[in-house]
C-alpha positions in Angstrom: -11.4 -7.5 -6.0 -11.7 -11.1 -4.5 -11.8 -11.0 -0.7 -12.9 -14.6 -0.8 -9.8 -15.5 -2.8 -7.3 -13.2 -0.6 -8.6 -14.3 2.6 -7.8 -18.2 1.1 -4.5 -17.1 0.0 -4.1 -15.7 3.0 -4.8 -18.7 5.0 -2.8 -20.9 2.8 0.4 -19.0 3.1 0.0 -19.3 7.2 -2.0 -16.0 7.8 -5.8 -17.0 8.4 -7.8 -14.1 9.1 -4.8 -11.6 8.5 -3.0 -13.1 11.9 0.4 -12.8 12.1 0.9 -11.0 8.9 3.7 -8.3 9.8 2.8 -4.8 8.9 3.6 -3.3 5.5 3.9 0.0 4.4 2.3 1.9 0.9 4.9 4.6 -0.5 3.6 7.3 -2.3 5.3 10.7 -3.1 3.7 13.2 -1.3 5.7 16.3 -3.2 2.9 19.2 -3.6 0.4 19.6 -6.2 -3.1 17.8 -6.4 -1.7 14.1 -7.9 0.1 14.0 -4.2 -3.4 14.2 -2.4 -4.9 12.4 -4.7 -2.2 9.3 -4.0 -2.5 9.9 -0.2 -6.6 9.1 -0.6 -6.3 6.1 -2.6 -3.7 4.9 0.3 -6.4 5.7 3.1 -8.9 4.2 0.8 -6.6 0.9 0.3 -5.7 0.7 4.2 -9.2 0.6 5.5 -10.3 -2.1 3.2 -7.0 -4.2 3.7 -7.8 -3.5 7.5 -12.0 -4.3 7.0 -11.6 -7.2 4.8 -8.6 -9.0 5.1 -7.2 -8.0 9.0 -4.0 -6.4 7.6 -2.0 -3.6 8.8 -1.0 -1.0 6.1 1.4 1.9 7.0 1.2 4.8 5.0 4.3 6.1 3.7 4.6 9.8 2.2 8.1 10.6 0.8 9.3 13.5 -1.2 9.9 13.0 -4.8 13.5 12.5 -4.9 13.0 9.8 -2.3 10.4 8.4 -4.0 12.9 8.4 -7.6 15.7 7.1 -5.2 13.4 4.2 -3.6 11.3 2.7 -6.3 14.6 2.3 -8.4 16.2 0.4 -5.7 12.9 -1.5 -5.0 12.8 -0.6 -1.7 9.3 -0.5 -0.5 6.9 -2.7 -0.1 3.9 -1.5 -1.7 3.7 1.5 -4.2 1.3 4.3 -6.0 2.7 5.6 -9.0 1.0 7.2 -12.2 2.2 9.4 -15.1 0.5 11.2 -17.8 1.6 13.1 -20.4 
């Protein structure tokens, strides 16, 4: 956690201050049971800091699970919240 670092990364790619960065969106499966709320709150948690420290515009993106299955094997989402135990 570097917002000093982002915010130069930022400004170096051609976004100073988070201007003109297009909106992207965090996928998360949202299918039932408490790992599902628990991904939904570290996305709320991630969008207000992205929006606080760095000016950027996160969408959040619940999916069912066979969407989610179907989307992170064709790498189609820009951001992602994923975790397994056995």
């Amino acid at each position: 956690r570097n917002i000093a670092q982002a915010k130069r990364l930022l400004t170096e790619a051609g976004y100073p201050e988070g201007r003109g960065f297009p909106p992207f969106s965090y996928m998360f499966n949202a299918g039932g049971g408490g790992g599902a709320r628990m991904h939904e709150q570290v996305g709320i948690e991630l969008q207000a800091m992205v929006r606080e420290h760095l000016g950027l515009q996160m969408e959040m993106r619940p999916v069912e699970w066979k969407t989610y299955l179907t989307d992170m094997s064709a790498l189609n989402f820009d951001t992602v919240r994923g975790a397994w135990s056995g």
